[in-house]
C-alpha positions in Angstrom: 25.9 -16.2 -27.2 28.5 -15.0 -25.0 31.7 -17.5 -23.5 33.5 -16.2 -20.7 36.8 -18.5 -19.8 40.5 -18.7 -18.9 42.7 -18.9 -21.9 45.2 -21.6 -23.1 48.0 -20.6 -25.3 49.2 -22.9 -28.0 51.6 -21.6 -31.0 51.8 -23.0 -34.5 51.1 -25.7 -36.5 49.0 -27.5 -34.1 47.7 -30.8 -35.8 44.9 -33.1 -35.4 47.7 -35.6 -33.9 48.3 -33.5 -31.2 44.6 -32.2 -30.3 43.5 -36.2 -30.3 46.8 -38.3 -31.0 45.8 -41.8 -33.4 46.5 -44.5 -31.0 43.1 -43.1 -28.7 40.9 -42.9 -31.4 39.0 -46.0 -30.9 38.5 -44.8 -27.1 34.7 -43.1 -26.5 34.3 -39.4 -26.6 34.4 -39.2 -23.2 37.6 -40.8 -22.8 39.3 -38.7 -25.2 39.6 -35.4 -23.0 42.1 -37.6 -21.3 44.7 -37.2 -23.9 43.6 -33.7 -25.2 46.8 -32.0 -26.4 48.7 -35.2 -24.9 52.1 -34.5 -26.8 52.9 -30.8 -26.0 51.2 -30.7 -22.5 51.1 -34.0 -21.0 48.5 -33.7 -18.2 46.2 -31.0 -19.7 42.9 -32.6 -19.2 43.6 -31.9 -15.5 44.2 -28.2 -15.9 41.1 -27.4 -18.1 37.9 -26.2 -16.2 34.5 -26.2 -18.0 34.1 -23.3 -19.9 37.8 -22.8 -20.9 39.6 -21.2 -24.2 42.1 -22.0 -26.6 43.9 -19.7 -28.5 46.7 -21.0 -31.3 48.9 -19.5 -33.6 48.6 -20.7 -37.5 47.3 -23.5 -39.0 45.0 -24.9 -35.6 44.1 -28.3 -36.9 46.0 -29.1 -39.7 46.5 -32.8 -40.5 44.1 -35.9 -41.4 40.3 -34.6 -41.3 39.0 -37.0 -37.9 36.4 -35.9 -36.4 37.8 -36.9 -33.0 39.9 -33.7 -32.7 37.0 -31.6 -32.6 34.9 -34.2 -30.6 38.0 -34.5 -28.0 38.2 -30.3 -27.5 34.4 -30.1 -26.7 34.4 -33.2 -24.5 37.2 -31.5 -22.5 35.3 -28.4 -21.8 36.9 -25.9 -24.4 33.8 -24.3 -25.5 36.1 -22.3 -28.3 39.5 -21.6 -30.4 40.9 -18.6 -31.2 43.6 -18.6 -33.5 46.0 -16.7 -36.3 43.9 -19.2 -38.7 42.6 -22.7 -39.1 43.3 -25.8 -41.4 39.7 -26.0 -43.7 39.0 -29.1 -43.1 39.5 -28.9 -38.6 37.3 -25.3 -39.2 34.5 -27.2 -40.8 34.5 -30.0 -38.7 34.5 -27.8 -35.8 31.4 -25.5 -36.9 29.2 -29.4 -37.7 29.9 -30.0 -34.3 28.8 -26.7 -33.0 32.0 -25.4 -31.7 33.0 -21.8 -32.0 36.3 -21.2 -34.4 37.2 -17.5 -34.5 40.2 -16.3 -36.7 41.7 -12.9 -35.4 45.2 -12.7 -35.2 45.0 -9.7 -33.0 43.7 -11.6 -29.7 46.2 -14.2 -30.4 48.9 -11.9 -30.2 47.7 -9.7 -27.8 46.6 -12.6 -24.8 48.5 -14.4 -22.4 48.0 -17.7 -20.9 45.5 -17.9 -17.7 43.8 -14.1 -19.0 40.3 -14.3 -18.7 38.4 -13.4 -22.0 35.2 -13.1 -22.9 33.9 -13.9 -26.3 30.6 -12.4 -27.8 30.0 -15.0 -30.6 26.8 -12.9 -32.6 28.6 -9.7 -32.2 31.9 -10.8 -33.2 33.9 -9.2 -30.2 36.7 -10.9 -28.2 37.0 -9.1 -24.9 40.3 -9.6 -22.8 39.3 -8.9 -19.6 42.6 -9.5 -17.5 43.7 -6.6 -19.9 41.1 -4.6 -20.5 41.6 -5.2 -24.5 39.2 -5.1 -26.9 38.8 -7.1 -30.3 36.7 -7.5 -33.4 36.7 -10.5 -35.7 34.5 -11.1 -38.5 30.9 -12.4 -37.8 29.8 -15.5 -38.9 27.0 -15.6 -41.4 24.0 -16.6 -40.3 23.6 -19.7 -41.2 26.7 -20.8 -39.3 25.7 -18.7 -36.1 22.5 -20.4 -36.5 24.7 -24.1 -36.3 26.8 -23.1 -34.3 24.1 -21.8 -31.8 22.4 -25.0 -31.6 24.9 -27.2 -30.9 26.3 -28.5 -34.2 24.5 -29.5 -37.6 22.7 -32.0 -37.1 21.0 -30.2 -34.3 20.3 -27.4 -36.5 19.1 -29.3 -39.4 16.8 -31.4 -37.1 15.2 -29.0 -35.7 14.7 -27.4 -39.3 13.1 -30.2 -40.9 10.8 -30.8 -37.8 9.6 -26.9 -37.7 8.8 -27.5 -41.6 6.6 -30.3 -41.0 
């Protein structure tokens, strides 16, 4: 699986409250790319364009464990985050809902906001291409590939049991 998308820079310590804030939680997925990253960048949903990258300093996702902040990423057309590293919790959401979480510090540091990148997920290589820079992070196992590949969990686990009957 390789993504290909302009990149969108956000520093430390970004929360669940920020990704999704509390007070649009009862909205429907769909309406929650509408306040995606609200309080640091009101407006945001406008900017983003299917296909399109996050990359974060430390601690991407930290806060209360909602769903909603993966959900909310994914419904506004991020199809990945990059970042210095993740809170457990957002990183394991993010993997049962099928959407790619990579840690490597390097990229992050080495990226600017609007480069194009491409990301080869099974190969573990970030490529910047408005750079020309090159970037290895670790792999996923296969199991999570294999998740993450078909769209989440409970896609991958469905189509398990139904290939086993």
């Amino acid at each position: 699986m390789v993504l290909r998308g302009r990149v969108w820079k956000f520093g430390d310590e970004i929360d669940t409250d920020i990704i999704i804030p509390t007070q649009y939680c009862e909205l429907t997925p769909e309406e929650y790319k509408k306040h995606v990253m609200e309080p640091v960048r009101p407006g945001f949903y406008s900017l983003i364009h299917e296909g399109d990258l996050i990359f974060a300093g430390n601690g991407f996702g930290m806060g209360s464990s909602r769903g909603h902040a993966v959900v909310s990423l994914q419904e506004s057309g991020i199809k990945a985050v990059v970042a210095v590293s993740f809170a457990r919790i957002f990183y394991r959401s993010a993997i049962n809902e099928g959407l790619p979480v990579i840690v490597c510090p390097e990229a992050y540091r080495n990226t600017d906001e609007g480069d194009e990148v491409e990301i080869d997920i099974s190969k573990g290589a970030i490529r910047n291409i408005s750079k020309g820079a090159d970037f290895r992070f670790q792999p996923f196992p296969d199991l999570v590939l294999g998740i993450i590949l078909a769209g989440g969990g409970v896609n991958y686990f469905s189509k398990a049991i139904a290939e086993s009957r």
